[in-house]
BAFIVO-828558 format. One record per atom (N, C-alpha, C): residue number from 1; atom name; x negated, z, y negated. Coordinates in Angstrom, 3 decimals. Layout:
# residues N
  vose  lummar        xx        zz        yy
   NUM      CA         X         Z         Y
...
# end
This chain:
# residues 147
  vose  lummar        xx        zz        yy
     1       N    51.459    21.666   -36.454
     1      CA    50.272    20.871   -36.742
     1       C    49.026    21.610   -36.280
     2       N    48.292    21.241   -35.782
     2      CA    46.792    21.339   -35.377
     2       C    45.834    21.228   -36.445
     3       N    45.295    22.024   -36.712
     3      CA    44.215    22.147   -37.331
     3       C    42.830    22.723   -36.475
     4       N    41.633    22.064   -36.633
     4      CA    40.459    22.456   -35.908
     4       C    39.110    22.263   -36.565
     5       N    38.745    23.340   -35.786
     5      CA    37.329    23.829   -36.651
     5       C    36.370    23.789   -35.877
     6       N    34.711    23.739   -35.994
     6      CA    33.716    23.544   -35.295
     6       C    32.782    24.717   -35.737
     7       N    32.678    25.328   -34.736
     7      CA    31.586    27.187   -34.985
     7       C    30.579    27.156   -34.236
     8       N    29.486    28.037   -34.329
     8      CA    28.555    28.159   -33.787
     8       C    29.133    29.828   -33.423
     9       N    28.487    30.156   -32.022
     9      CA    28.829    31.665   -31.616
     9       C    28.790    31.865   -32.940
    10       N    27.567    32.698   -33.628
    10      CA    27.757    33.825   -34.387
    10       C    28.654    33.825   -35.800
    11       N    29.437    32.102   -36.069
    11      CA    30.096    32.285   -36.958
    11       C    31.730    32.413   -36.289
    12       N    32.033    32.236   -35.074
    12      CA    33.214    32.954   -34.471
    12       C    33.465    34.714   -34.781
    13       N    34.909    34.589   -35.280
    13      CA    35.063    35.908   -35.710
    13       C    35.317    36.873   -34.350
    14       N    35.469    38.322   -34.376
    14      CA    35.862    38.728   -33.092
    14       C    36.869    38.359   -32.611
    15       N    38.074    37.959   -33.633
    15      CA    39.530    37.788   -33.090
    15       C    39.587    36.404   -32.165
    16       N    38.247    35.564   -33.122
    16      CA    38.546    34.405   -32.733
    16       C    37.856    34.080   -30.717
    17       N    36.954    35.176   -31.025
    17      CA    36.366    34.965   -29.564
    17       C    37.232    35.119   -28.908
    18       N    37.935    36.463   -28.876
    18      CA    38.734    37.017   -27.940
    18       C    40.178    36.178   -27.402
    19       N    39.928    35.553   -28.824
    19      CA    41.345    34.303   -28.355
    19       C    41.260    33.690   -27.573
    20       N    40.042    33.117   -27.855
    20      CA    39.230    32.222   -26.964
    20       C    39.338    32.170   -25.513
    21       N    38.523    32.926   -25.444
    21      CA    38.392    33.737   -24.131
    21       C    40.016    34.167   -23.604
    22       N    40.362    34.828   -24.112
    22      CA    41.935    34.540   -23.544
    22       C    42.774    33.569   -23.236
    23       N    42.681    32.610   -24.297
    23      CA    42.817    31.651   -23.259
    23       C    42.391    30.590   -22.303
    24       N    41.229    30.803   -21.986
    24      CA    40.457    30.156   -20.916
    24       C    40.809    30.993   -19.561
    25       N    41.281    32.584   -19.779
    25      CA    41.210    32.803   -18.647
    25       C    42.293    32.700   -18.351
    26       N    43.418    32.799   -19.221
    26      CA    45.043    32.420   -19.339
    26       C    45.249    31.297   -18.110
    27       N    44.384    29.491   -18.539
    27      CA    44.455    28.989   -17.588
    27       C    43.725    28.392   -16.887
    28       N    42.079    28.719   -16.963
    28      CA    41.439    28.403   -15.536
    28       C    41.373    29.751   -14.161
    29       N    41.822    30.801   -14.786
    29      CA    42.032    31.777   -13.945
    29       C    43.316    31.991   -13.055
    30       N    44.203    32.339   -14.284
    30      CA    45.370    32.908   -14.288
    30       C    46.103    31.517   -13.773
    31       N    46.624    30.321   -14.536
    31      CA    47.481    29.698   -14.222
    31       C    46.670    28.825   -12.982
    32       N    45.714    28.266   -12.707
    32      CA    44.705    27.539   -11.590
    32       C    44.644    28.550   -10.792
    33       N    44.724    29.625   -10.966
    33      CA    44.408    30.604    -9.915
    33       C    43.368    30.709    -8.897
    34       N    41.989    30.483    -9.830
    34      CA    40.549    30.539    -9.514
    34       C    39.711    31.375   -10.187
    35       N    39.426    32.261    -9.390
    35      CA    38.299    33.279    -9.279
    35       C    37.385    32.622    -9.470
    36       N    36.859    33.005   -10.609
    36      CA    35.218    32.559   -11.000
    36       C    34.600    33.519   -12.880
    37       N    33.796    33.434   -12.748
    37      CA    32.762    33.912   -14.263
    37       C    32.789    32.855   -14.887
    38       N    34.049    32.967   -15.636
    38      CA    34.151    32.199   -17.015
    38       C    32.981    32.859   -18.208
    39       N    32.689    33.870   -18.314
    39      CA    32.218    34.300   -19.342
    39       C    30.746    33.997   -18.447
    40       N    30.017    33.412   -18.648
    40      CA    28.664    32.398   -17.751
    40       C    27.653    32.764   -18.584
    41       N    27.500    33.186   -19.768
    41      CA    26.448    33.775   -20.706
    41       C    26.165    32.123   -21.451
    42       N    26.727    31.114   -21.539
    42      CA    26.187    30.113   -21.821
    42       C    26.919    29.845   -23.417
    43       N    27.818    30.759   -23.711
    43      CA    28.412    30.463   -25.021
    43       C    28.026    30.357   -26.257
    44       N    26.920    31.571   -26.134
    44      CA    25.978    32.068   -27.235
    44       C    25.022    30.580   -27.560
    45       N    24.980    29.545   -27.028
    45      CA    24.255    28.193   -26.958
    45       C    25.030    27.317   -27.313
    46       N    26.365    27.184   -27.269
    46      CA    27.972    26.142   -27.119
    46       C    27.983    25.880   -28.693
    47       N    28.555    25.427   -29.145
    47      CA    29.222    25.216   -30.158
    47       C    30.841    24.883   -29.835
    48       N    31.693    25.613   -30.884
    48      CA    32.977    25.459   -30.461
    48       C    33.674    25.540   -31.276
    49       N    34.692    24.068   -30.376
    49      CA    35.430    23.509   -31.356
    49       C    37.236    23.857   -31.065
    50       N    37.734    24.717   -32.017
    50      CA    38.928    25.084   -31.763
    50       C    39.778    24.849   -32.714
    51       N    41.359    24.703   -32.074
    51      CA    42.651    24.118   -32.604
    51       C    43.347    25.480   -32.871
    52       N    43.973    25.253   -33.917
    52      CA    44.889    26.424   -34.010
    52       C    46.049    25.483   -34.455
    53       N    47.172    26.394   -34.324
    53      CA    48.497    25.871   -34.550
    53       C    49.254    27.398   -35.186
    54       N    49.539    27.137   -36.403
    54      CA    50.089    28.828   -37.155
    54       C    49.129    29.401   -36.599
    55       N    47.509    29.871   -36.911
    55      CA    46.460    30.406   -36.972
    55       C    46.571    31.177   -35.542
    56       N    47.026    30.477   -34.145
    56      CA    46.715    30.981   -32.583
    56       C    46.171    29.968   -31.978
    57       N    44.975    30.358   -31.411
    57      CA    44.393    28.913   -30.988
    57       C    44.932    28.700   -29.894
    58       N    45.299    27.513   -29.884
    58      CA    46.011    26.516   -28.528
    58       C    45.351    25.498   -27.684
    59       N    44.147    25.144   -28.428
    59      CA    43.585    24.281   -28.148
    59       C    41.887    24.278   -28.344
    60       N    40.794    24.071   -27.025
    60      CA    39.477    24.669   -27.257
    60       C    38.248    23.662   -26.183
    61       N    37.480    23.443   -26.986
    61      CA    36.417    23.340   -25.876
    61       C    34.922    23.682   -26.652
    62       N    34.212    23.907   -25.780
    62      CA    32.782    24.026   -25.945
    62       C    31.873    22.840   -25.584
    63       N    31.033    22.740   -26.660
    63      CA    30.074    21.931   -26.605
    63       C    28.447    22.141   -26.677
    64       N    27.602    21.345   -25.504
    64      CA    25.741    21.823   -25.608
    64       C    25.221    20.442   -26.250
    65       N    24.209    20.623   -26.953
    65      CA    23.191    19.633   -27.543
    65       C    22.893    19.023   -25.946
    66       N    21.977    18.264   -25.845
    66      CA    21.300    17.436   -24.836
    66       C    19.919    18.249   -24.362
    67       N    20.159    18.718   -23.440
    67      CA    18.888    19.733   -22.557
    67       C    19.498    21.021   -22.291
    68       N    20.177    21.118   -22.971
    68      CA    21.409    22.656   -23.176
    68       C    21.908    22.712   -21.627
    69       N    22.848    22.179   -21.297
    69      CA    23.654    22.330   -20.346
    69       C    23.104    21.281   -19.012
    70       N    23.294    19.935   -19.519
    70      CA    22.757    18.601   -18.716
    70       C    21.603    18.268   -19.489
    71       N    21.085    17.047   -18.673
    71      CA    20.040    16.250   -19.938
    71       C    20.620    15.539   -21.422
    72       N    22.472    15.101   -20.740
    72      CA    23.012    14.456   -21.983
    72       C    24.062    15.672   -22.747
    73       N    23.955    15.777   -23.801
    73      CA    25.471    16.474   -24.702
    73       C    26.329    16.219   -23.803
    74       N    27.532    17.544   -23.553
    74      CA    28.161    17.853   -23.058
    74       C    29.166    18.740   -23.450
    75       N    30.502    18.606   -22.918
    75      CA    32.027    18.527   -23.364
    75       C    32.415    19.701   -22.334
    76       N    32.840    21.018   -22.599
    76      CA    33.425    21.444   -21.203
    76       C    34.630    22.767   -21.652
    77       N    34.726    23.279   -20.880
    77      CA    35.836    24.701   -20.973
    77       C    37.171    23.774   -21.886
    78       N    37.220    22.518   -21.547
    78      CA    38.478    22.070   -22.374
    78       C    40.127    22.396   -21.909
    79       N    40.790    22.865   -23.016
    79      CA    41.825    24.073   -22.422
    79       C    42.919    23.389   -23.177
    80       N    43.797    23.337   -23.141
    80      CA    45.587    23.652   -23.750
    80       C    45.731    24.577   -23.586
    81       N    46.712    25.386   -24.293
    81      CA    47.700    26.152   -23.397
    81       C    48.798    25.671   -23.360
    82       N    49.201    26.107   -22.157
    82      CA    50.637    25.475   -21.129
    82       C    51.522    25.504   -22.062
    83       N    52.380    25.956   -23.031
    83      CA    53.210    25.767   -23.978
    83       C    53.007    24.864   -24.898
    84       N    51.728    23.810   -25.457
    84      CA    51.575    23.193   -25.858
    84       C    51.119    21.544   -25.516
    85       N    50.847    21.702   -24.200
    85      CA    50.112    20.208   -23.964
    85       C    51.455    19.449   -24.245
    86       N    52.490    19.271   -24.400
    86      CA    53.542    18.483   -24.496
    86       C    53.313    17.660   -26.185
    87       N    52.439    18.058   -26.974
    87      CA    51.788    17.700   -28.172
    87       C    50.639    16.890   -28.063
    88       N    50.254    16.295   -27.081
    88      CA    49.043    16.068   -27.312
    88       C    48.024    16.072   -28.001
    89       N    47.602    17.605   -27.692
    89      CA    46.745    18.542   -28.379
    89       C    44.979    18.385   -27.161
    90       N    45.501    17.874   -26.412
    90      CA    44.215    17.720   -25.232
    90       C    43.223    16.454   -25.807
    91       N    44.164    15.538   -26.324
    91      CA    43.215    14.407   -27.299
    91       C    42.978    14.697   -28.354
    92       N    43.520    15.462   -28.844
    92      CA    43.074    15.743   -30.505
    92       C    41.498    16.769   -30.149
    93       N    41.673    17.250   -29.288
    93      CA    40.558    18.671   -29.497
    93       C    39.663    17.465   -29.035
    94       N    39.365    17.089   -27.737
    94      CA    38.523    15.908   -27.374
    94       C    38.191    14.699   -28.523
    95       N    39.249    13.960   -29.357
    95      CA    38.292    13.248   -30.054
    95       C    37.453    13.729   -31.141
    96       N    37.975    15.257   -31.483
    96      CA    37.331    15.860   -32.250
    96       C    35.915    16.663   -31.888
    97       N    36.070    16.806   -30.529
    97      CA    34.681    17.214   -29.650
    97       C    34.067    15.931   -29.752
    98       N    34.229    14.799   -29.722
    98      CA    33.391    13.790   -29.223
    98       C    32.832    13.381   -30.661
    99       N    33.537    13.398   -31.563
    99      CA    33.021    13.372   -33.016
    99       C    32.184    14.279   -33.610
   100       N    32.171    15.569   -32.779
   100      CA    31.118    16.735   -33.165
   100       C    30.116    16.345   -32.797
   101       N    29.933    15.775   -31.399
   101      CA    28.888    15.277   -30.655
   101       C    28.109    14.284   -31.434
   102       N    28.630    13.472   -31.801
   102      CA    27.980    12.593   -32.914
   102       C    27.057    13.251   -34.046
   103       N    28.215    13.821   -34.482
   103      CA    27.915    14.373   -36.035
   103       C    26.533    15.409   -35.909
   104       N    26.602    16.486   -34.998
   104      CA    25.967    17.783   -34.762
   104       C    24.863    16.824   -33.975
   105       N    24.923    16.504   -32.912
   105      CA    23.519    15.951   -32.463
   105       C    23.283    14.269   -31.998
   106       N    23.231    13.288   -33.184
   106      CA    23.009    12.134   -33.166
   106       C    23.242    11.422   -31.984
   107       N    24.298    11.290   -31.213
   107      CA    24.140    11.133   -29.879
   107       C    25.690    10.707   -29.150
   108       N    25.603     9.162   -28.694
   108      CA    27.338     9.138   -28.070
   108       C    27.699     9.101   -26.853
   109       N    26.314     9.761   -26.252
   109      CA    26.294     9.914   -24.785
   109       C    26.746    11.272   -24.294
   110       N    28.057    11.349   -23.551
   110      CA    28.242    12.633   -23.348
   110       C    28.913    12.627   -22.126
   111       N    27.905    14.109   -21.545
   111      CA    29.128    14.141   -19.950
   111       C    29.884    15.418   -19.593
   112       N    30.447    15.160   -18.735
   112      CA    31.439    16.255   -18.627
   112       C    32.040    16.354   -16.963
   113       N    31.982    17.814   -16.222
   113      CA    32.493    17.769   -15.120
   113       C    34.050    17.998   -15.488
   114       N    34.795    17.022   -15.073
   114      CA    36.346    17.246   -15.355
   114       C    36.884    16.947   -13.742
   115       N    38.284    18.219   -13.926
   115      CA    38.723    18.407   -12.936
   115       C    39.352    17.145   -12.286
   116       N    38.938    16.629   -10.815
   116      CA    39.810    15.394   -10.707
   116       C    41.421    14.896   -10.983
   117       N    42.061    16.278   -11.110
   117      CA    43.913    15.222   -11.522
   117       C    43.700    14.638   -13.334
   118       N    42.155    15.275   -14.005
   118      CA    42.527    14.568   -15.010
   118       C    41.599    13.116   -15.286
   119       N    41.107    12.911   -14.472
   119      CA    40.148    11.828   -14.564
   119       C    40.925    10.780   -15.671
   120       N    41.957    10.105   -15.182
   120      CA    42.756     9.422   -16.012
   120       C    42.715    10.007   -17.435
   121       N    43.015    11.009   -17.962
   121      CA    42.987    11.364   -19.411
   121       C    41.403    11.283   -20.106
   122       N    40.497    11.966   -19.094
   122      CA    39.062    11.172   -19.430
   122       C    38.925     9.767   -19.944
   123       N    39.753     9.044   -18.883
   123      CA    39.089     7.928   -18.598
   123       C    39.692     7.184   -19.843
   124       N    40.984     7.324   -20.191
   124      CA    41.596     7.186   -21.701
   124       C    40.869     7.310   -22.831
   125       N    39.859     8.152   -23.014
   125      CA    38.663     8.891   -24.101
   125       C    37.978     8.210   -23.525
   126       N    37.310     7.039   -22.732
   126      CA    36.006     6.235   -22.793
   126       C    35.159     7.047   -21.730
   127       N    35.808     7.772   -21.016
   127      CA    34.815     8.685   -19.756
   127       C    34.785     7.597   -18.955
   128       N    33.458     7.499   -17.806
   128      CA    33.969     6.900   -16.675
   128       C    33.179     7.630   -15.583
   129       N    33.659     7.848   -14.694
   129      CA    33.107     8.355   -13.050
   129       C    31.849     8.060   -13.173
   130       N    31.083     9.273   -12.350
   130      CA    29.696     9.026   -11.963
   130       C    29.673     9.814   -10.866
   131       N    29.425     8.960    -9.655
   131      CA    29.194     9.760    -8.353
   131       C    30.327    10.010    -7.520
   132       N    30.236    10.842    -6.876
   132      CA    31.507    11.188    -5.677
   132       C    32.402    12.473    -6.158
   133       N    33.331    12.322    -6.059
   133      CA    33.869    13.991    -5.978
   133       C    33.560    15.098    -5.423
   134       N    33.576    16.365    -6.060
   134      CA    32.525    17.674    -5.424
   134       C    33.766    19.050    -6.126
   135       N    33.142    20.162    -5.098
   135      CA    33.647    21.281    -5.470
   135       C    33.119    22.318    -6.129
   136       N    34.435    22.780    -7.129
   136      CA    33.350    23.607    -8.184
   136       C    34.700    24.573    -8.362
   137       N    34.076    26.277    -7.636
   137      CA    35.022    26.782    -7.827
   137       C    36.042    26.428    -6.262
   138       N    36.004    25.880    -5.786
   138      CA    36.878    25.657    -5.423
   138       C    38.000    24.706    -5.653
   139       N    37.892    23.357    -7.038
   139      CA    38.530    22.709    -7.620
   139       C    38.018    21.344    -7.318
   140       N    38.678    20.250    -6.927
   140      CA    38.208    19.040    -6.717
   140       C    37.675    18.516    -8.362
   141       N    36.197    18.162    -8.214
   141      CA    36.317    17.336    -9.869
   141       C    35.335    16.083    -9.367
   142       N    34.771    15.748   -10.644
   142      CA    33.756    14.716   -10.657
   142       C    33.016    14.683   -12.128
   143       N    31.921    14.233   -11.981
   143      CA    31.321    13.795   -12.821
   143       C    32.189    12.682   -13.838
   144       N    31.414    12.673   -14.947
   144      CA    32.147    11.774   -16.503
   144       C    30.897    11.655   -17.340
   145       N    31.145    10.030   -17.497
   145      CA    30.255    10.393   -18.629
   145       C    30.681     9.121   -19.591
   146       N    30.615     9.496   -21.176
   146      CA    30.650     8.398   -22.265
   146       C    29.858     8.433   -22.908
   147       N    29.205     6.752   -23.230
   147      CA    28.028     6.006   -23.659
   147       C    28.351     5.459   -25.000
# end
């Protein structure tokens, strides 16, 4: 079972950062096998919302108020780890991000650059395309956004 919680940096414990962070680089690094600065200095601003399963987080994304990141609230660093997406743990953390979004800053407008093979799972959560496809990293994505 999944259980998930919503932190601001400074109430993340150390263990919990480091989890964190481990697994983001687990698989936008390691398993995508893309070179890039995950650690972007932008966390300390995020709010984040993480899944644990028997107290290891499996499941994570970060979230900005509106002016933070884009002009609208925004959804990003959204992760599984590879031993778990077979749970659909990728919708649970997302409707629970999109409900933070609400809750934390009055607001059901939210966008998100998501990688293009998942557009479809976006688009399932009420995302829809904005614009053309572009490279980031080196990764085909696109713009998303829900109203």
């Amino acid at each position: 079972m999944l259980t998930i919680q919503t932190k601001t940096f400074q109430e993340l414990t150390t263990k919990e950062l480091y989890d964190l962070l481990q697994l983001r680089s687990e698989v936008f690094v390691v398993e995508q096998n893309c070179v890039y600065q995950d650690i972007d200095g932008k966390d300390e601003k995020a709010l984040h919302v993480i899944g644990k399963k028997n107290n290891i987080i499996v499941a994570y994304t970060r979230i900005f108020k509106p002016g933070d990141y884009f002009i609208n609230a925004s959804i990003g660093r959204v992760v599984v780890s590879e031993e778990n997406r077979q749970y659909k743990y990728g919708y649970y953390i997302m409707e629970a991000s999109i409900k933070t979004v609400k809750e934390y800053f009055n607001t059901t407008t939210i966008k998100l650059s998501a990688q293009l093979y998942l557009k479809k799972f976006y688009n399932n959560l009420g995302f829809k395309e904005v614009g053309e496809e572009y490279l980031e990293d080196g990764v085909p994505h696109i713009m998303m956004v829900k109203s």
